[in-house]
C-alpha positions, 0 to 999 in steps of 0.5 A, a space after each residue: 554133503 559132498 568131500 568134493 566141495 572142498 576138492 583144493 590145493 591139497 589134493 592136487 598137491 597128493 596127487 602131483 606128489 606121485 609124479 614128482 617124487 615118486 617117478 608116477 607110479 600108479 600101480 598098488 603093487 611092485 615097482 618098490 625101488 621106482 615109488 620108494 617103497 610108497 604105497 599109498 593104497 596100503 597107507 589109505 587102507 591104514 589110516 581108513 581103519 584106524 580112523 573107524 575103528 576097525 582091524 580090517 580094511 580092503 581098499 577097492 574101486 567103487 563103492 557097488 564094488 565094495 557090496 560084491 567083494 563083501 559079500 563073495 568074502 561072506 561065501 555068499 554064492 547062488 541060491 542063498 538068500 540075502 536080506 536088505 531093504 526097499 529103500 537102497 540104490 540099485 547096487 545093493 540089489 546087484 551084487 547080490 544078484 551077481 553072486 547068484 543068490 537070491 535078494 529078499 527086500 524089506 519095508 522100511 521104517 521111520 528112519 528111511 531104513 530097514 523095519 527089523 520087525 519086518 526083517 524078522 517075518 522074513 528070515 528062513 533057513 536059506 538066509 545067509 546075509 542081511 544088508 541094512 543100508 544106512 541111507 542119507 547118513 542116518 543109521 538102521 536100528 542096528 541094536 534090533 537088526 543085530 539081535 535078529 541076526 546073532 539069534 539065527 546065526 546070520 552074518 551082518 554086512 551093512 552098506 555104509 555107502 551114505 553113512 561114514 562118520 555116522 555113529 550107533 551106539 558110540 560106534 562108526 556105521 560099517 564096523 557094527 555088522 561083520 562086515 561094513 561097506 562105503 562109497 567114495 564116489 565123488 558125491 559121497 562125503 569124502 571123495 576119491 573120484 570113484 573108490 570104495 572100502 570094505 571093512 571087517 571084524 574077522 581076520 578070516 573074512 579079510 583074507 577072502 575080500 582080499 584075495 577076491 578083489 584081485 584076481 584071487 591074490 593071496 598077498 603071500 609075503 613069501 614070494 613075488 606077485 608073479 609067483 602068489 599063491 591063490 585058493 579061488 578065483 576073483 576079478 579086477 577091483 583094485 584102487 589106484 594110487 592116485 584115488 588113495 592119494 585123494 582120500 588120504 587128504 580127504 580123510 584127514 578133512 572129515 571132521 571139519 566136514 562133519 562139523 560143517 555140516 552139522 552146523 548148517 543143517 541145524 540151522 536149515 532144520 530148526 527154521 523148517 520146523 515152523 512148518 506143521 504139515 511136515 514130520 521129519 525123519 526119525 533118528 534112531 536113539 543112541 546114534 549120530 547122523 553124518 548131517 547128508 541131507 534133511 529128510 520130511 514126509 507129509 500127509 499125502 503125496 499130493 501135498 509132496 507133489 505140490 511141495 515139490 512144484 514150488 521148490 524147483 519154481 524157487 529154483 531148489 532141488 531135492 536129493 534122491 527123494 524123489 529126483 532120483 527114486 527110480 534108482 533108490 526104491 526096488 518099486 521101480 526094479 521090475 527089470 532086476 527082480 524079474 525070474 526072482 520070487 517077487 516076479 508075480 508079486 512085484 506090482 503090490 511089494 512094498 506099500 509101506 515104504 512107497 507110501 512113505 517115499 511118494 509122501 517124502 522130499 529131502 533137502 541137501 546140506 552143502 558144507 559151503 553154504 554161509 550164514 547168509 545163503 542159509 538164510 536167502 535158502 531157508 526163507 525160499 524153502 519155507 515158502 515153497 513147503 508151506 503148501 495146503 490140502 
């Protein structure tokens, strides 16, 4: 359910805007008489919180970004552990391996997402941050992760990266934890090409994404950039005005996307239900999924296999599972995990979540598909998924 499918006039217009009438200024900062005082990454940082609802929000350049600035802004640094879970894309993984601390993985459960009760066996007293990742739009049980984290004192940093516009307990995805992190790459829901934000519940942690996001810059209100004061060091992950312009727009269409979407994978759904070989995804009880993507298991992987011999046959394709599970299961991360405490144990980690993603296929939900493709697709994939033992 990609923003990029409604990609128009819009935007192009936001994006022209800043050469036409404010003389293509495409820095955040300084140039104030150049841009008329138009700031348009401060202006998408505004309305990205306001529209979450969080106090806090860090624009940056990608969403593997956002993980980083994140968890440097937490004081996450090397030997620490971090916890997050075996179903994920490789840069949940990376940026705590870039802060020198030390990824410790759980199984997953019947959401696709993080097993709290796993989670728990693997907390100890180098545990500073846990990551669940809201994969495919659906939220982790964020009521049990939270209760295990507050009861030892951990910070919360979730990777919302699937998962905006999505809701637990009433409350949008990224603004449950302490610290929430999204990507606005061009196939995530809203798109500013590549982008992403990190917001946070503590003014504290905002000033520290803040200055790490560039270079260390303090933002100090008293003097000019070239003069700013600065604590620590950071690097370059700003956003430019251009991807701001985009996700202004884009921000402003979310609900139509999400009202689509919804549609369409109900429509999609309550056909597939016909079948009774497959078991779809749980979704936790008091939350709101932002409609990615149609996620279902089988009995054994064989069947999955054969599921999955027929739809592309049909000329179908799947999303991330199992296309593109190299890049989403740490079963396959051997290169990254090598000289960590899963090195010697790395080939039987995680049998749980390999059993169930070796036995799972999802189907996109495109927010431009009609009634009438809804039904020619329904009818294909119903005949490709109708597969016996």
């Amino acid at each position: 359910m990609p923003g990029f499918e409604v990609v128009g006039k819009e935007e192009r217009d936001a994006l022209v805007e800043i050469f036409d009438n404010d003389n293509g200024i495409l820095f955040a900062h300084g140039f104030d008489a150049l841009r008329h005082n138009r700031f348009r990454v401060r202006e998408f940082e505004k309305a990205f919180a306001e529209r979450l609802g969080a106090p806090h929000a860090q624009a940056v350049c990608s969403g593997s970004a956002a993980l980083l600035v994140g968890l440097k802004a937490l004081g996450i640094g090397p030997g620490d552990e971090v916890i997050t879970q075996a179903h994920t894309f490789v840069a949940t993984v990376e940026a705590i391996l870039l802060c020198g601390a030390v990824p410790v993985i759980t199984e997953i459960d019947g959401t696709y997402n993080m097993d709290p009760e796993d989670l728990a066996k693997k907390i100890t007293a180098k545990t500073r941050a846990i990551i669940p990742v809201h994969m495919a739009g659906v939220a982790a049980r964020m009521d049990k992760i939270l209760s295990v984290a507050r009861s030892s004192g951990i910070a919360v940093l979730e990777d919302t990266a699937q998962g905006i516009g999505a809701k637990f307990g009433g409350k949008h995805l990224g603004t449950l934890g302490d610290v929430g992190t999204f990507s606005l790459d061009f196939g995530k829901t809203i798109t500013t090409g590549e982008g992403g934000m990190v917001l946070s519940n503590s003014k504290a942690v905002h000033f520290e994404a803040m200055a790490f996001h560039d270079h260390g810059h303090e933002y100090n209100p008293t003097v000019g950039r070239a003069d700013d004061t600065r604590h620590g060091w950071g690097f370059n992950f700003r956003m430019s005005e251009m991807n701001a312009a985009v996700g202004l727009v884009q921000l402003r269409k979310l609900d139509e996307l999400l009202r689509r979407a919804r549609k369409n994978k109900e429509s999609i759904k309550t056909r597939l239900k016909s079948l009774p070989q497959i078991t779809f995804r749980e979704i936790p009880e008091g939350s709101e999924e932002n409609y990615d993507s149609i996620i279902f298991s089988y009995a054994d992987r064989h069947l999955a296999e054969k599921a999955l011999l027929n739809l592309r046959a049909s000329g179908l394709g799947t999303k991330n599972i199992p296309d593109a599970l190299r890049w989403h299961f740490a079963g396959y991360w051997e290169h990254m995990l090598n000289g960590t405490p899963y090195e010697k144990t790395f080939e039987g980690a995680w049998p749980r979540s390999r059993d169930l993603l070796e036995r799972s296929v999802a189907l996109p939900v495109m927010v431009n598909w009609d009634d009438a493709f809804i039904e020619a697709y329904a009818e294909k994939a119903l005949a490709a998924l109708d597969v016996k033992g």
